[in-house]
N, C-alpha and C positions, 0 to 999 in steps of 0.2 A: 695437416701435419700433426702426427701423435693420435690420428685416431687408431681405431680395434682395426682398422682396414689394411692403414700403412704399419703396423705392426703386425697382423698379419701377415703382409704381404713379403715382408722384407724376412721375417720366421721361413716362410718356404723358399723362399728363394735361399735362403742358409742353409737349410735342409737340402734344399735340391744343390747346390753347391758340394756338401759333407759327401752323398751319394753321388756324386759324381767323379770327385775328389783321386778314388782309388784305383778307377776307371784309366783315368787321364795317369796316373803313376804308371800303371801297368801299361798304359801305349807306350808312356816315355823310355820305361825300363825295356820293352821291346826294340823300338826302334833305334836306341843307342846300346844294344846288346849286354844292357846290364846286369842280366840274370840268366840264368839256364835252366829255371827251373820249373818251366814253362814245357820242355823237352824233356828233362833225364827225370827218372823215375825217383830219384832222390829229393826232398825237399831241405835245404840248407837255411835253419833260422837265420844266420845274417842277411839274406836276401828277404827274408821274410822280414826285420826289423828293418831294413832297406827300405820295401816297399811301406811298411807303416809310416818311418819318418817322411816318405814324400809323401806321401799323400797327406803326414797331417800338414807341412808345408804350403805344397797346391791346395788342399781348402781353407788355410788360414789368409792366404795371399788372397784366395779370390774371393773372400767375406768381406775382407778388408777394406780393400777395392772398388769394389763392386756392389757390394751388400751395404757395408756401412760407411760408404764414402759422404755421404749425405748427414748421418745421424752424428750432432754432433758433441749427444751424451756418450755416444761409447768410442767417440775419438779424439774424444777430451785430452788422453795420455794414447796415442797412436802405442807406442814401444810396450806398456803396459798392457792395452788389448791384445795386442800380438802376440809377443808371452804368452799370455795367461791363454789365449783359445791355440796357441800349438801345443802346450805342454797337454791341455783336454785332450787336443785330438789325440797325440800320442798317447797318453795312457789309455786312453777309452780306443786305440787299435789294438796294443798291445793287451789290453783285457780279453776283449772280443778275442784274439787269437790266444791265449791263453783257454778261456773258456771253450774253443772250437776244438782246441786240441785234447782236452781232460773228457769231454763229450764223446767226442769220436773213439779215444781210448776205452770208455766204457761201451758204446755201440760195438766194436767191434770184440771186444772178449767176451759180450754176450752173444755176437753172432758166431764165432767159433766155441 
């Protein structure tokens, strides 16, 4: 308990959790017809912060959970961890798209 190992191990497993996260958003917004923008040629940011907020949800749920159901320095304040790693996720999606989007604007007026 507390070695380089189980700290390791429980690090990828929250990794693998993060990256899987937005996977599992995009089934659910499928399979409950939440989005269309999967189909129309259109991309509609509120579906796009849609998709962020769940997915920071489903990976903060399943870290929680799953990941740090055991550990009982970082579930010391359960409400507090939870907070603080969805507001992460959320800002760290909405960066990342943020940044995809300023990127791609520049890719694409150097390709025209």
């Amino acid at each position: 308990e507390g070695s380089v190992a189980d700290i390791s191990q429980r690090e990828l497993l929250s990794r693998t959790m993060s990256s899987f996260a937005p996977i599992m958003a995009i089934s659910i917004m499928r399979l409950f017809s939440l989005s269309n923008f999967f189909d129309d040629k259109k991309i509609y940011i509120g579906h796009i912060f849609f998709l962020v907020l769940l997915s920071a949800v489903i990976s903060t749920l399943l870290k929680t959970f799953l990941v740090y159901d055991k550990a009982e320095k970082f579930l010391a304040d359960p409400v507090g961890h939870i907070g603080s790693y969805l507001v992460g996720d959320m800002i760290g999606g909405i960066v990342f798209i943020y940044i995809g989007i300023k990127l791609s604007n520049l890719i694409f007026k150097r390709i025209k």
